[in-house]
matplotlib code that plots the C-alpha trace (Angstrom):
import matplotlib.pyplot as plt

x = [-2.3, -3.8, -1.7, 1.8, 0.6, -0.2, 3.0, 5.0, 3.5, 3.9, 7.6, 8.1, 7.2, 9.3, 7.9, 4.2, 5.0, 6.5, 3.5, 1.4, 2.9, 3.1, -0.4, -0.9, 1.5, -1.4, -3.8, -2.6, -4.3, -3.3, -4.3, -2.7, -2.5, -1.3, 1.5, 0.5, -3.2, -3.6, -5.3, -7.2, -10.1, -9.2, -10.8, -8.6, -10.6, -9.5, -6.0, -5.8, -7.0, -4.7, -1.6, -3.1, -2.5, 0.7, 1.6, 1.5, -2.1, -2.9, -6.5, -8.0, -8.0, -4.2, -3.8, -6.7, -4.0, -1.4, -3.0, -3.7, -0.1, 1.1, -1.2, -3.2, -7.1, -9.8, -11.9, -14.1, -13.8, -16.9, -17.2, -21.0, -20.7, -22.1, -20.9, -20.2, -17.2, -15.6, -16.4, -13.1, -11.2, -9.6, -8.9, -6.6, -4.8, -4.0, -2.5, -0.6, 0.8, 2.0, 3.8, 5.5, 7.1, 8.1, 10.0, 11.4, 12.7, 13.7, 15.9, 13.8, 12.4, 8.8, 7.7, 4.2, 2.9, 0.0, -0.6, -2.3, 0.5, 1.0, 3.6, 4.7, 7.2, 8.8, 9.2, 10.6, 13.0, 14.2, 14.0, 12.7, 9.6, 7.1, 5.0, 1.7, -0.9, -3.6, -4.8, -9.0, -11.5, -12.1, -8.4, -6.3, -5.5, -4.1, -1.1, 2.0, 2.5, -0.6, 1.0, 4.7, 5.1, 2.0, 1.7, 5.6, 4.8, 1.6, 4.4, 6.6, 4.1, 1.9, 0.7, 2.4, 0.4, 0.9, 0.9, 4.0, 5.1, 8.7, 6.4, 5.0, 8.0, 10.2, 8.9, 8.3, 11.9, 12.7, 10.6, 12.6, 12.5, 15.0, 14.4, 16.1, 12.9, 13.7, 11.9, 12.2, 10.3, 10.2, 8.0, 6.6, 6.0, 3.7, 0.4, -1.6, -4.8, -8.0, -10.4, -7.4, -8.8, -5.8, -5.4, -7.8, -5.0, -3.6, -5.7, -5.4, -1.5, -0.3, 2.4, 0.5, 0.3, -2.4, -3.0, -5.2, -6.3, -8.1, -6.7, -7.9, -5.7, -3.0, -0.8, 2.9, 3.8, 6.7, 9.1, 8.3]
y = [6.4, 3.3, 4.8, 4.2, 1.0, -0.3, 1.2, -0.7, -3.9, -3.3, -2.4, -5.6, -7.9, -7.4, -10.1, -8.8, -5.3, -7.1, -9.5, -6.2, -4.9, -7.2, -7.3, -3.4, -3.5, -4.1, -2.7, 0.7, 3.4, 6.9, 10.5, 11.4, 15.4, 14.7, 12.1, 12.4, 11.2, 6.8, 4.6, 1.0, -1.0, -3.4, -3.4, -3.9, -6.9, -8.7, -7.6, -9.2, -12.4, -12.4, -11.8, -14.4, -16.9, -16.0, -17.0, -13.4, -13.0, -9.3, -7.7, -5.6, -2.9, -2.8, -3.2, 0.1, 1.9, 1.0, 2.4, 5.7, 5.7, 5.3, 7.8, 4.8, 6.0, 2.9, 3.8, 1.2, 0.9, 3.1, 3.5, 5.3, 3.5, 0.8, -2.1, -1.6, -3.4, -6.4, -10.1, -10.7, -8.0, -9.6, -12.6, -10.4, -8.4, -11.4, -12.7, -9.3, -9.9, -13.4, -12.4, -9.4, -12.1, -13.8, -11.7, -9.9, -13.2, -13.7, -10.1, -9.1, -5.9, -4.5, -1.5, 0.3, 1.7, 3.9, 3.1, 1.9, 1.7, -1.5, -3.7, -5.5, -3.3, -2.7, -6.7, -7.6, -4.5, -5.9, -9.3, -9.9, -11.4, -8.9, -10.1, -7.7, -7.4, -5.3, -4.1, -4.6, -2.6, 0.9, 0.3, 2.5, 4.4, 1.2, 1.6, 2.3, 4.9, 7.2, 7.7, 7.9, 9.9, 12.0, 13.8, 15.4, 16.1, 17.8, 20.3, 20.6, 22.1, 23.7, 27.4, 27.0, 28.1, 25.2, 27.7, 25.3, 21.9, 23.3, 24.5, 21.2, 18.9, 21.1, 21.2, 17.7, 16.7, 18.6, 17.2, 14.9, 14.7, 14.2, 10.5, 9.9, 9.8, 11.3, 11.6, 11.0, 12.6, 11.4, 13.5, 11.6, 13.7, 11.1, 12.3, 9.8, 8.5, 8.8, 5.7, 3.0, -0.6, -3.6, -6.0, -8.9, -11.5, -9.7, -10.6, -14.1, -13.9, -12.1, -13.7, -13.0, -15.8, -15.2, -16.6, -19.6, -17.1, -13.8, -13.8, -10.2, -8.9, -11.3, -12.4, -12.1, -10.5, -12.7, -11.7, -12.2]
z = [33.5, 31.6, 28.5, 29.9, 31.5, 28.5, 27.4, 29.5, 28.9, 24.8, 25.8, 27.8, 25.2, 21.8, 20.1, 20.7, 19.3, 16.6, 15.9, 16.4, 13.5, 11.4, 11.8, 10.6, 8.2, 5.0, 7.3, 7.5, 5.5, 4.9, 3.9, 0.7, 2.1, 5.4, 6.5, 10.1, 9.2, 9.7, 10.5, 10.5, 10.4, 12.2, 15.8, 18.9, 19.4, 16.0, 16.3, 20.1, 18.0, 15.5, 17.4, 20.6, 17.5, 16.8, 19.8, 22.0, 23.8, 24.5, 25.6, 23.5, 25.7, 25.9, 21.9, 21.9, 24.3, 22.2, 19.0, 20.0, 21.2, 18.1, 16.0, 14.8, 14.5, 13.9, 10.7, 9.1, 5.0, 3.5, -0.4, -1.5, -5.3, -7.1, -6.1, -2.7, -0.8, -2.1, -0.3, -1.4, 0.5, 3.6, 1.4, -1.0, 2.1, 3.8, 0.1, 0.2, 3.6, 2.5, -0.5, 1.1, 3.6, 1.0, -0.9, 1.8, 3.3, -0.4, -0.3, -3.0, -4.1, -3.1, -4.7, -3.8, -7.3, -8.5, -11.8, -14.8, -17.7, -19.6, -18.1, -20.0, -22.0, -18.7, -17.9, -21.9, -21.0, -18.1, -18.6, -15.1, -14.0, -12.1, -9.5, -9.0, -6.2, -6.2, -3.2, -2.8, -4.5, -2.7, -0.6, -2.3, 0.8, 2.2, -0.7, 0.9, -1.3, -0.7, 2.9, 2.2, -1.1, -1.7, 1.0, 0.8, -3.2, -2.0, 0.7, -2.2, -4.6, -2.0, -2.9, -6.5, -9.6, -12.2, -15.1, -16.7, -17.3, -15.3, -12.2, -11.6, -12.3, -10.4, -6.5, -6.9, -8.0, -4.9, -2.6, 0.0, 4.0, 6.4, 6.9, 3.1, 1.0, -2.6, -6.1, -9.4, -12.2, -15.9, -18.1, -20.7, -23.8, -26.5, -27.4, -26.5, -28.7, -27.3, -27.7, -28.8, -28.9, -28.0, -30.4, -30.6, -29.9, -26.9, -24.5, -25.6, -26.5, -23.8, -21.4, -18.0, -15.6, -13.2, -9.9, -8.9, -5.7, -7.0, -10.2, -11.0, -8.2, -8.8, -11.4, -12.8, -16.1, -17.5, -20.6, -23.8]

ax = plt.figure().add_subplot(projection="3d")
ax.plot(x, y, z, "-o")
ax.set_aspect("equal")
plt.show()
């Protein structure tokens, strides 16, 4: 069958499934409900490219095979909202990719976040610098974490009646799988203000270094 030929081939050429991966790895999105749910939007075709300059030349109807074999749907990026997609997109996950290399060649840390909370408490607190990249506008399903972590929260809590603060935090503190994966919760009790302005200086004052590339999706917080 054309699936385990392409199979083999895959099989007989580490370096290819490893360039092939590499290739995914930003390129990967996920449903936040089901962990089993992925896919890309790249087409066999521009992955074959890709990886043929890397050094590891592959048809496009082997790296097609080789998708479905591992789960791997193709999807193209759709958002209905003003605006539309950004020009910038495959600029930033290219960026993305770069700087993961880096700081995994570095032995640093990469964390996958969804958030909006100020940073820059958390960088004075621990006196570390903190790198950020966004992913591209309408991407968030390419996150890491919408794949990994949401989808065993959403098991933990399925069928439970959030009619307490203790019936939410507690299935998630539980949630786990049997690959390691564990979970944290911090409940954060401040009232917040509605309708706060920053201070006028902040933006101004404030100890961000941004990027010469996309500095909206790219930047460092530094301590103050």
């Amino acid at each position: 069958m054309p699936r385990r030929r392409s199979k083999k081939k895959i099989d007989a050429k580490p370096k290819l499934e490893q360039n092939l991966r590499a290739v995914l790895e930003v390129r990967t999105a996920g449903n936040p409900d089901e962990e089993a749910v992925v896919w890309t939007d790249f087409s066999p075709r521009v992955i074959a490219e890709t990886v043929a300059l890397k050094g590891t030349p592959v048809s496009p109807h082997v790296v097609r095979d080789w998708l479905e074999e591992e789960g791997l749907a193709l999807h193209k990026i759709e958002k209905v909202l003003a605006g539309g997609q950004s020009p910038d997109r495959n600029v930033q996950f290219e960026r993305i990719a770069e700087l993961k290399g880096q700081y995994i060649d570095a032995g640093l840390p990469i964390l996958s976040m969804d958030t909006k909370h100020d940073l820059q408490n958390l960088v004075n607190l621990l006196g570390l610098e903190i790198r950020v990249a966004h992913y591209p506008s309408y991407c968030s399903k390419y996150n890491p974490i919408e794949r990994r972590l949401f989808p065993h929260v959403g098991r933990a809590c399925e069928g439970m009646l959030f009619d307490t603060l203790d019936t939410v935090v507690g299935p998630i503190r539980k949630a786990s799988t049997s690959t390691g994966l564990k979970t944290t919760v911090n409940v954060i009790r401040h009232a917040y203000e509605t309708g706060r302005k920053i201070a006028d200086d902040f933006k101004t004052n404030m100890p961000i270094v941004f990027d010469e590339l996309l500095p909206k999706w790219n930047y460092r917080a530094v301590p103050e």
